[in-house]
C-alpha positions in Angstrom: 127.0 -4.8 31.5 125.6 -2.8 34.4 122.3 -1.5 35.3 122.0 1.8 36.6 118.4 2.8 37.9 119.0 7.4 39.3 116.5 8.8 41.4 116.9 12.9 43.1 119.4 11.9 45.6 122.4 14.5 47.8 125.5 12.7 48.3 128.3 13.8 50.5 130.3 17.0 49.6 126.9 18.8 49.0 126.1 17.7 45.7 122.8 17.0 44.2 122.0 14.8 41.1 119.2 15.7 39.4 118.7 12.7 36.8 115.8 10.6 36.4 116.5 7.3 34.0 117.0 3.9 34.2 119.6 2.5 31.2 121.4 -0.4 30.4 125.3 1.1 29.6 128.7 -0.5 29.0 131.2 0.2 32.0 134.5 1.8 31.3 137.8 1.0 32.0 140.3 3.2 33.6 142.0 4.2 30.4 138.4 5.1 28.9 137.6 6.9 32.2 140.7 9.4 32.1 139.7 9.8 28.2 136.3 10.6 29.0 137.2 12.7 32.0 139.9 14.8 29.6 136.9 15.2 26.8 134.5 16.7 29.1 137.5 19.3 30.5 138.5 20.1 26.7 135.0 21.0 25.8 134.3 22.5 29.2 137.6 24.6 29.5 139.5 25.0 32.9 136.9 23.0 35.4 136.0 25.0 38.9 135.4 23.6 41.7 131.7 23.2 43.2 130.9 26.8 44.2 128.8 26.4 47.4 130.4 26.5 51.0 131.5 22.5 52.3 129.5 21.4 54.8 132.1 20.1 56.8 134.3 22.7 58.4 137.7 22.3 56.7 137.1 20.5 53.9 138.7 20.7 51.1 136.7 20.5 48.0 137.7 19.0 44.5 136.6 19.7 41.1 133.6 18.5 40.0 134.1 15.4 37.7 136.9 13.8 40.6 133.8 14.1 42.7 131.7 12.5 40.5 134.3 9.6 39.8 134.7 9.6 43.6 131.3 8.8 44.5 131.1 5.8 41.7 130.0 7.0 38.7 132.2 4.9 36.4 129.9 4.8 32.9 130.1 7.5 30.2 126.6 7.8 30.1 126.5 7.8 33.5 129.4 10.6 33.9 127.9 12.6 31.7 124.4 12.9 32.6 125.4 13.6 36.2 128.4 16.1 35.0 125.5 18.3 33.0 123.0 17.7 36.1 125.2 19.0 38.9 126.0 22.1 36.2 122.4 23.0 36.4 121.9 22.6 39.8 124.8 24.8 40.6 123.6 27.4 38.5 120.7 28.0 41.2 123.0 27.9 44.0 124.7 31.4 44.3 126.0 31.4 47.8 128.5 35.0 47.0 125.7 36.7 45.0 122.3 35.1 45.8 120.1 35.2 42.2 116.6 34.9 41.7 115.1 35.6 38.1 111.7 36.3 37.0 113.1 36.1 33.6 115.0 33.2 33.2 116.4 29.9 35.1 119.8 29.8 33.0 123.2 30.6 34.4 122.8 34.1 35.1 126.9 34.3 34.7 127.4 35.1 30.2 130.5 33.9 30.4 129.6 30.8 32.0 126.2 30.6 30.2 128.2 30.5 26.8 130.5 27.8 28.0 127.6 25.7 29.0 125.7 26.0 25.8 128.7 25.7 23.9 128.4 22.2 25.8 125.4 21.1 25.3 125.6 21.9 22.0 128.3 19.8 21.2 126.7 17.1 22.9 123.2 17.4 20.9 125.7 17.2 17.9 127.1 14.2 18.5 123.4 12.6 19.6 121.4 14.6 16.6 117.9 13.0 16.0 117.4 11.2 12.7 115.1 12.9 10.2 115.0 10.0 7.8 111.8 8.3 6.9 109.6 11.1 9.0 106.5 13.0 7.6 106.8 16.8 7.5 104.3 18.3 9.7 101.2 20.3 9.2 102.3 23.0 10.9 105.6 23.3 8.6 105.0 26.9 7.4 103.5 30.3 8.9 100.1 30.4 6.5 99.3 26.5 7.8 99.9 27.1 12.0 97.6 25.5 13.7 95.0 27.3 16.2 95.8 26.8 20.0 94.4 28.0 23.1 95.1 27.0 26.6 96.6 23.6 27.3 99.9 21.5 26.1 101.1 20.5 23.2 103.3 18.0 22.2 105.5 18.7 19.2 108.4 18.2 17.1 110.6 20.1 14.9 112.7 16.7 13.7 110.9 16.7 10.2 110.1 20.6 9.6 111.8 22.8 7.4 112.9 26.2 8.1 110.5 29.1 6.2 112.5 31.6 7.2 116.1 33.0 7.2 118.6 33.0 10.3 117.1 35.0 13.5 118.7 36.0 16.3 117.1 36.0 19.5 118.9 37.0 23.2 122.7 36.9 21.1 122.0 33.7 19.9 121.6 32.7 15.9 118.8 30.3 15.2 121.1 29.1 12.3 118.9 27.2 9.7 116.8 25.5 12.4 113.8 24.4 11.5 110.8 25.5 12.6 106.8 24.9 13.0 104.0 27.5 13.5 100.9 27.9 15.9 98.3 30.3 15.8 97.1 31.9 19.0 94.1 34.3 20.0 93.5 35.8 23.1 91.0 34.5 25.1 91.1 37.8 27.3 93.4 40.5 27.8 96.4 40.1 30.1 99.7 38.1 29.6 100.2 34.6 27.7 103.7 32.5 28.7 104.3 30.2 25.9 106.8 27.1 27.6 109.1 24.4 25.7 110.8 23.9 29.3 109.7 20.3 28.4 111.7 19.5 25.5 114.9 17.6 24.7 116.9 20.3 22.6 117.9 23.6 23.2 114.8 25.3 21.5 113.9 28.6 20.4 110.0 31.2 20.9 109.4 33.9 18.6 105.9 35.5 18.8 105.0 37.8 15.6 102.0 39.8 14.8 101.4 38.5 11.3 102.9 35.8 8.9 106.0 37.8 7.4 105.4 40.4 9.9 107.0 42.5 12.8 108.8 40.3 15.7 106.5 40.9 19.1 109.0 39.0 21.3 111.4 35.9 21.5 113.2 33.7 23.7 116.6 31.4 23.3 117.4 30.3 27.0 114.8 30.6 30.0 115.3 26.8 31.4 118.1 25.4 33.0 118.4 23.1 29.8 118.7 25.9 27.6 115.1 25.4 26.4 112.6 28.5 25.7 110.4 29.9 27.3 108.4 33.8 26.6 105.4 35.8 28.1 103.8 38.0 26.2 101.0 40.8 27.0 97.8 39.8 25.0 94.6 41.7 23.7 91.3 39.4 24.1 90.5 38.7 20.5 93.7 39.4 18.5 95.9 36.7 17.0 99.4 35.9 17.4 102.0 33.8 15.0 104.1 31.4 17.8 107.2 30.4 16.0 109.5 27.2 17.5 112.3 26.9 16.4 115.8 25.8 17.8 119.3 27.3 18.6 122.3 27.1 15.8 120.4 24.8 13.8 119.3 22.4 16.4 115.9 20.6 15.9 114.0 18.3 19.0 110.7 17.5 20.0 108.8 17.7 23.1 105.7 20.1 24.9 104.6 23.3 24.6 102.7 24.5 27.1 100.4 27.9 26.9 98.9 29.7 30.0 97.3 32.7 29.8 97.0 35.2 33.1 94.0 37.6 32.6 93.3 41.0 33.9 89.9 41.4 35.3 87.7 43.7 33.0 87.5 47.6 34.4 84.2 47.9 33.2 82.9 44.8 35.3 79.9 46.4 36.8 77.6 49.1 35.5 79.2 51.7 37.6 82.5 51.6 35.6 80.9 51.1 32.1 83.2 51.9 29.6 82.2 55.2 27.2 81.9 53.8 23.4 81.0 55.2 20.1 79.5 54.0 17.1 81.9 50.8 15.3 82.8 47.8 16.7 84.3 47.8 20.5 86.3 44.1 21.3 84.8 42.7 25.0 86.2 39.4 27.1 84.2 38.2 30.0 85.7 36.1 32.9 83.4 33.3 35.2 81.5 35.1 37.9 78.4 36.2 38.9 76.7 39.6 37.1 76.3 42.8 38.2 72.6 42.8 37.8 70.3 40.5 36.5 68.1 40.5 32.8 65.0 39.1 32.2 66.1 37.4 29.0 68.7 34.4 28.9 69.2 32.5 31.3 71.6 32.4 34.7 73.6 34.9 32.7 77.7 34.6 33.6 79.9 37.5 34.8 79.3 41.0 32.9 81.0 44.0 31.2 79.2 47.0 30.5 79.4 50.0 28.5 77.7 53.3 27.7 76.9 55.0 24.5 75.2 58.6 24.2 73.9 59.0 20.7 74.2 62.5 19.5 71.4 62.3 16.8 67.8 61.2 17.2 67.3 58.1 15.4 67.4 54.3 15.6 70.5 52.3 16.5 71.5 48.8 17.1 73.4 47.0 19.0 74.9 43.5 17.9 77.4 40.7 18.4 76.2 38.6 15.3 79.3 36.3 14.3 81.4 38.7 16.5 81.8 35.8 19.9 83.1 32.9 20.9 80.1 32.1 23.6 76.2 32.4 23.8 75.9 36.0 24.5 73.2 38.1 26.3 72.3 41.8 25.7 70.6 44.1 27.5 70.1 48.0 27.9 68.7 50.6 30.1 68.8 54.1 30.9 70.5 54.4 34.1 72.4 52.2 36.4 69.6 50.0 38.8 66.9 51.6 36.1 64.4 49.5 34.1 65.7 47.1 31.1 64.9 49.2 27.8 65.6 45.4 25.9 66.8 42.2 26.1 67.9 39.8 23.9 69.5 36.3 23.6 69.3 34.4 20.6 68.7 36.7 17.7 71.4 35.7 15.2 72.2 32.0 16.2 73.4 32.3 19.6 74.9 35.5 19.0 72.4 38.8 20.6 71.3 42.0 18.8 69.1 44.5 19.9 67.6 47.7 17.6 65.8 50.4 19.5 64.9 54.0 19.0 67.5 56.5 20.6 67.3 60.2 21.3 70.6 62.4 21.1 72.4 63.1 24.0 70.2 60.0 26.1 73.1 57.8 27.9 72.2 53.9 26.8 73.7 51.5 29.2 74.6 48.1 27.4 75.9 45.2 29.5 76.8 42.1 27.9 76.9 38.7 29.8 76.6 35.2 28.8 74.2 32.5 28.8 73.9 29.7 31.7 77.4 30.5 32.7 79.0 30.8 29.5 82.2 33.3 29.3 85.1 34.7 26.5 85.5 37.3 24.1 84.1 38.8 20.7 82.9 42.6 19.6 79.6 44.6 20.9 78.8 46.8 17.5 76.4 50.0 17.8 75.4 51.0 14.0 73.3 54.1 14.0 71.4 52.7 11.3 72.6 55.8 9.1 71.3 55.0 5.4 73.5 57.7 3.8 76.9 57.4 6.0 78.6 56.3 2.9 79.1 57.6 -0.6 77.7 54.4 -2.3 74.6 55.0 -0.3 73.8 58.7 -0.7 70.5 59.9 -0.5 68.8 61.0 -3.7 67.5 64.7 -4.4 66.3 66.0 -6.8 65.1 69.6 -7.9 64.4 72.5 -5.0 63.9 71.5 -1.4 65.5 71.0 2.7 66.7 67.8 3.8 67.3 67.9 8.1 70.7 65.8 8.7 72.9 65.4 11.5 76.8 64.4 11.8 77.5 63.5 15.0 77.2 59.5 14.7 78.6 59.5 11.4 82.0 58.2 10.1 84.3 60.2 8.0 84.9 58.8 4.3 87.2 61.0 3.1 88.4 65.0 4.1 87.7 67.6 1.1 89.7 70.5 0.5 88.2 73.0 2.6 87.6 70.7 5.7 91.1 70.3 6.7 90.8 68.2 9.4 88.0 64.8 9.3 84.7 64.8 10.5 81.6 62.8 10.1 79.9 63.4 6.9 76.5 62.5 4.9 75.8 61.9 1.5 73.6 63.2 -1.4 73.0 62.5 -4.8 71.5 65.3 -7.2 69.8 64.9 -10.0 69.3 68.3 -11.6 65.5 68.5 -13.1 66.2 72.0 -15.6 69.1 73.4 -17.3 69.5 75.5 -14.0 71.6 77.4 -11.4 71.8 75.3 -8.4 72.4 76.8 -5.1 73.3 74.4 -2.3 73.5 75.8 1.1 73.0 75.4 5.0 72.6 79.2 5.3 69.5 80.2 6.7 69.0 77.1 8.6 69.6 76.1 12.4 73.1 74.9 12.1 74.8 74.1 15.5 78.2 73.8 14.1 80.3 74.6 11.3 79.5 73.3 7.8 81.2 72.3 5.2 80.1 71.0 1.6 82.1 69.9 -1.4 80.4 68.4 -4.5 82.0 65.4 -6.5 81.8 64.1 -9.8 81.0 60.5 -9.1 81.2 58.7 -6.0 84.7 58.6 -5.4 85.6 60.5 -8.5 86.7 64.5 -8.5 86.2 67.0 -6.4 84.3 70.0 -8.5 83.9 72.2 -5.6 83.9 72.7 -1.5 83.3 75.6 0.3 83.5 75.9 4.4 82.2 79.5 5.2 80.3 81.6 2.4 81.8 84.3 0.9 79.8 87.2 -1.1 82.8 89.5 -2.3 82.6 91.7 0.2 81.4 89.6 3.5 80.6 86.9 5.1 76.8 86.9 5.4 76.0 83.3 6.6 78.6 83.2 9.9 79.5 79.7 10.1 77.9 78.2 7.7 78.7 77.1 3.5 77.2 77.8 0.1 78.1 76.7 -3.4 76.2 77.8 -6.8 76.8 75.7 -9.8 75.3 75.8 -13.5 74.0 72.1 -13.9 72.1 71.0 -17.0 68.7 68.5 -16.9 69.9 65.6 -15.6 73.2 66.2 -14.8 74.5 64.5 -11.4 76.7 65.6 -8.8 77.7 63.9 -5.4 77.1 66.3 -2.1 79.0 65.4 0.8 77.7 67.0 4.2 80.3 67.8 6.8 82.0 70.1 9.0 85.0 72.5 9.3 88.3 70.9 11.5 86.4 67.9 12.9 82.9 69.9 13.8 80.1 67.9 14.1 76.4 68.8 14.6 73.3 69.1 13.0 71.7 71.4 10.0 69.7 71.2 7.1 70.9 71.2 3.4 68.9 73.9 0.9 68.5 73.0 -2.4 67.3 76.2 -5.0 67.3 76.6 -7.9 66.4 78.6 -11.4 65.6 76.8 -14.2 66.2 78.4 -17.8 64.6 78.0 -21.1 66.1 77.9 -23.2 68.4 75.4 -21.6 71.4 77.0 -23.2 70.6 80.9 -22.1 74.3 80.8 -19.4 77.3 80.6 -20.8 78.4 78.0 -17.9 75.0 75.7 -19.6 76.6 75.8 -23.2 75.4 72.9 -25.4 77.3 71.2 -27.6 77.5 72.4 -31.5 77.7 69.2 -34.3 78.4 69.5 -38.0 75.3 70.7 -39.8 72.5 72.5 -39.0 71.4 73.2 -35.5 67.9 74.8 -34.3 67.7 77.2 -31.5 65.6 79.8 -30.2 66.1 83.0 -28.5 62.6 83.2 -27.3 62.7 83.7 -23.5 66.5 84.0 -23.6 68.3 86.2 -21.1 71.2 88.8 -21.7 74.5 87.0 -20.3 77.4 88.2 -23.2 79.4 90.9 -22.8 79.4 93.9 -24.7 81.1 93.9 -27.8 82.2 97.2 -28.8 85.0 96.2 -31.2 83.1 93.5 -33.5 79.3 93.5 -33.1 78.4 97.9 -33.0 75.1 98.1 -34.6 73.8 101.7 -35.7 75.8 102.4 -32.6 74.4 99.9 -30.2 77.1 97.1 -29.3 74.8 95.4 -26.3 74.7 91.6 -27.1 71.0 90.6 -25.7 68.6 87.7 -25.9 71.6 85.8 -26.0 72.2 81.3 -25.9 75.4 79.8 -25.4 76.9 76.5 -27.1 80.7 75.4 -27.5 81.6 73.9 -30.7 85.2 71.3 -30.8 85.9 70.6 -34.8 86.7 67.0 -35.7 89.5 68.0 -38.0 92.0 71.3 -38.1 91.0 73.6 -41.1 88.7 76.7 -41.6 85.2 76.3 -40.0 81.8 78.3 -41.1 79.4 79.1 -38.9 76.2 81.2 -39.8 72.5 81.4 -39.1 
């Protein structure tokens, strides 16, 4: 038996043996070294000669493996290992056509890169781990990953299963390899690099969006031993689904390594604050010192700010309850080097919100920071505290009367048909208090911008009406602005939704009028409903809305049908029906 301890060492002819063990192997005789010599040339193909220039003038260089058995390699192990780390070396070392790759380490030669794999394939075959007697790991399927961030991570794929079907990834098939999932979110926007350069098969990245979702990148061969490696560009706060895997089948084990580069925030002084709206804007903060100082908190950490102008009068807040990974501060002012409006630290655990009276068209400058150095990412949310921004939380009415509203900080729910295009909208519910004609406008008022108004059934439900600019028959007497008369009975609901024409925005006031009539029944459009039997009306106070009826109801010559009441009658049964009073 001989011992045989390798170390980085360059021996003559100008090669370089990259190995690194210390093993115990059997030594060969001269028949087992021409066998072993004439395996590795079958699987390798036609060897070539060592590519780089001889460093003594003349020289006349030999193929590679005559080299190696020149210089006293006489173990298969031995060959072997020094065969497949002069192959790597050489692949850096191109003396015709120098090659330097920000993508990838392997051969940058296909032809050449193939044969290699097709190598060191070969050779992971005839060394394949054993999976006997192993538990499966956590990780085994996408809905299980675990979470990650920064750092290294040692890992096997020996005992996993593969969830999903054969991938390819830079020409290569992953076969059925297995494969194990990680779950990674952003600590701040810029690029992630994912590495398995430290593993002992040739391995395989794939980065989706979602379990079962769209493939954001992947990775076969970036090392010089085949292994992956992939960088991906990152949002601070979304998630990624990291996928390892293996080439052809292969399974390993080994590290994974994650670094993440970030991009300094634009909108790291108040200067370059960032214009927001109303919803939820994702943030990431970096160390550092901030760009002005707050009066709540404590030794706040680098900032990023942003600027909101509200276009209604109101109250807003401003919030990053459950929304961060840190102890955030807030604070607001007017103006950039003006006077703090508020400040606040700890209102919701360790988490900062802020509510405030605001004035449309007033900029709001909010800078988030963190607390006693404290940095990462999570959402700033402004709510304009509008109570009937929704349909589930209109506003209830009732009988005549104006109601001032404005638009311009609230969201869309849904377009109508004679809005065409979204735009923020409000809410009502009215509750008729007569049998009546309902008229509800925005004519007449102070609107800035052009209305719209539809009426629903239920929240949700059917649109009964909608009407953009009103129409009399003959013009268009309010401009701009909408109108819709409907026949409602006591009690009766309908849902008014408050918006604009093609996106306008702006601020009005709904009109509510109406005329009540008794009896409740006096318009045809307020018909009641007629049961079996006997039914007791009056006429008394009625109004005149039938037609005349020349043909059927002349009367000493008078066919005008006055004093009339309205009621709609459906029969239970098909057969002759009697009515008479």
């Amino acid at each position: 038996m001989n011992v045989i301890c390798w170390s980085t060492t360059r021996l003559t002819g100008s090669i370089l043996l990259l190995a690194a063990c210390c093993t115990t192997v059997q030594a060969m005789s001269a028949d087992e070294l021409v066998r072993e010599k004439q395996r590795l040339q079958s699987q390798a193909g036609q060897e070539p000669a060592v590519r780089f220039a001889p460093t003594v003038p003349g020289q006349v260089l030999t193929p590679l493996q005559d080299q190696l058995l020149a210089q006293g390699f006489t173990t298969q192990e031995a060959l072997k290992q020094a065969f497949d780390a002069e192959w790597q070396y050489q692949a850096t070392l191109r003396s015709a056509t120098p090659f330097v790759s920000t993508v990838s380490d392997v051969d940058p030669d296909t032809g050449e890169h193939a044969r290699l794999k097709a190598l060191a394939h070969a050779e992971w075959e005839a060394h394949r781990p054993d999976v006997s007697g192993r538990d499966v790991p956590s990780n085994d399927l996408c809905g299980n990953a675990l979470w990650i961030t920064d750092g290294t991570y040692a890992y096997s794929t020996i005992e996993a299963g593969r969830e999903l079907g054969v991938l390819n990834c830079q020409s290569w098939t992953s076969g059925n390899a297995p494969d194990i999932w990680y779950h990674y979110v952003a600590s701040c926007t810029g690029t992630v690099t994912f590495s398995l350069c430290d593993s002992d098969y040739d391995s395989n990245l794939r980065a989706w969006d979602a379990c079962g979702g769209t493939t954001l990148a992947c990775n076969d061969d970036f090392c010089g031993n085949f292994a992956a490696q992939l960088s991906l560009p990152v949002v601070a706060g979304e998630d990624y689904l990291i996928q390892v895997s293996g080439f052809n089948g292969q399974y390993g084990s080994g590290n994974m390594v994650v670094t993440t580069a970030c991009t300094a925030p634009a909108n790291e002084s108040c200067a370059t604050a960032i214009p927001v709206g109303v919803g939820r804007t994702p943030f990431y903060t970096l160390p550092g010192a901030p760009d002005a100082t707050v009066t709540c908190g404590f030794n706040g950490s680098a900032d990023v700010w942003y600027v909101w102008t509200p276009g209604c009068d109101g109250q807003a807040t401003f919030s990053t309850c459950g929304d961060a990974n840190f102890d955030t501060i807030l604070a607001i002012r007017a103006a950039c080097g003006g006077p703090l409006l508020a400040c606040n630290d700890d209102d919701c655990g360790l988490q900062s919100r802020i509510t405030l009276p605001v004035t449309g068209g007033t900029a709001y400058y909010i800078q988030v920071l963190g607390y006693n150095g404290q940095y990462g990412y999570g959402g700033l949310t402004i709510d304009a505290n509008i109570t009937n921004d929704a349909c589930a939380g209109a506003t209830p009415i009732t009988g005549p009367g104006s109601w001032a509203y404005c638009t311009r900080d609230a969201d869309n729910e849904l377009v109508n048909g004679c809005q065409v295009l979204a735009s923020g909208d409000l809410w009502y519910l009215y509750t008729a208090d007569c049998a009546s004609l309902v008229t509800f406008t925005t004519c007449g008022g102070s609107s800035n911008y052009d209305t719209a108004i539809a009426l629903f059934e239920t929240c949700g439900g059917n649109q009964l009406d909608c009407n953009d600019d009103y129409f009399n028959g003959i013009s268009y007497p309010c401009g701009a602005n909408s109108r819709i008369d409907r026949y409602m009975l006591q009690g009766e609901q309908v849902w008014v939704q408050m918006t604009g024409y093609y996106g306008s925005e702006g601020s009005s006031t709904l009109t509510v009028n109406t005329t009540c009539y008794n009896p409740p029944n006096d318009m045809c459009q307020l018909a009641l409903p007629l049961p079996e039997g006997t039914t007791t009306f009056t006429t008394v106070g009625a109004t005149t809305d039938g037609p005349v009826e020349a043909t059927v109801c002349t009367s000493f010559g008078d066919s005008t049908v006055s004093a009339d009441i309205w009621y709609t009658y459906t029969p239970d049964v098909s057969g002759l029906a009697t009515l008479g009073l």
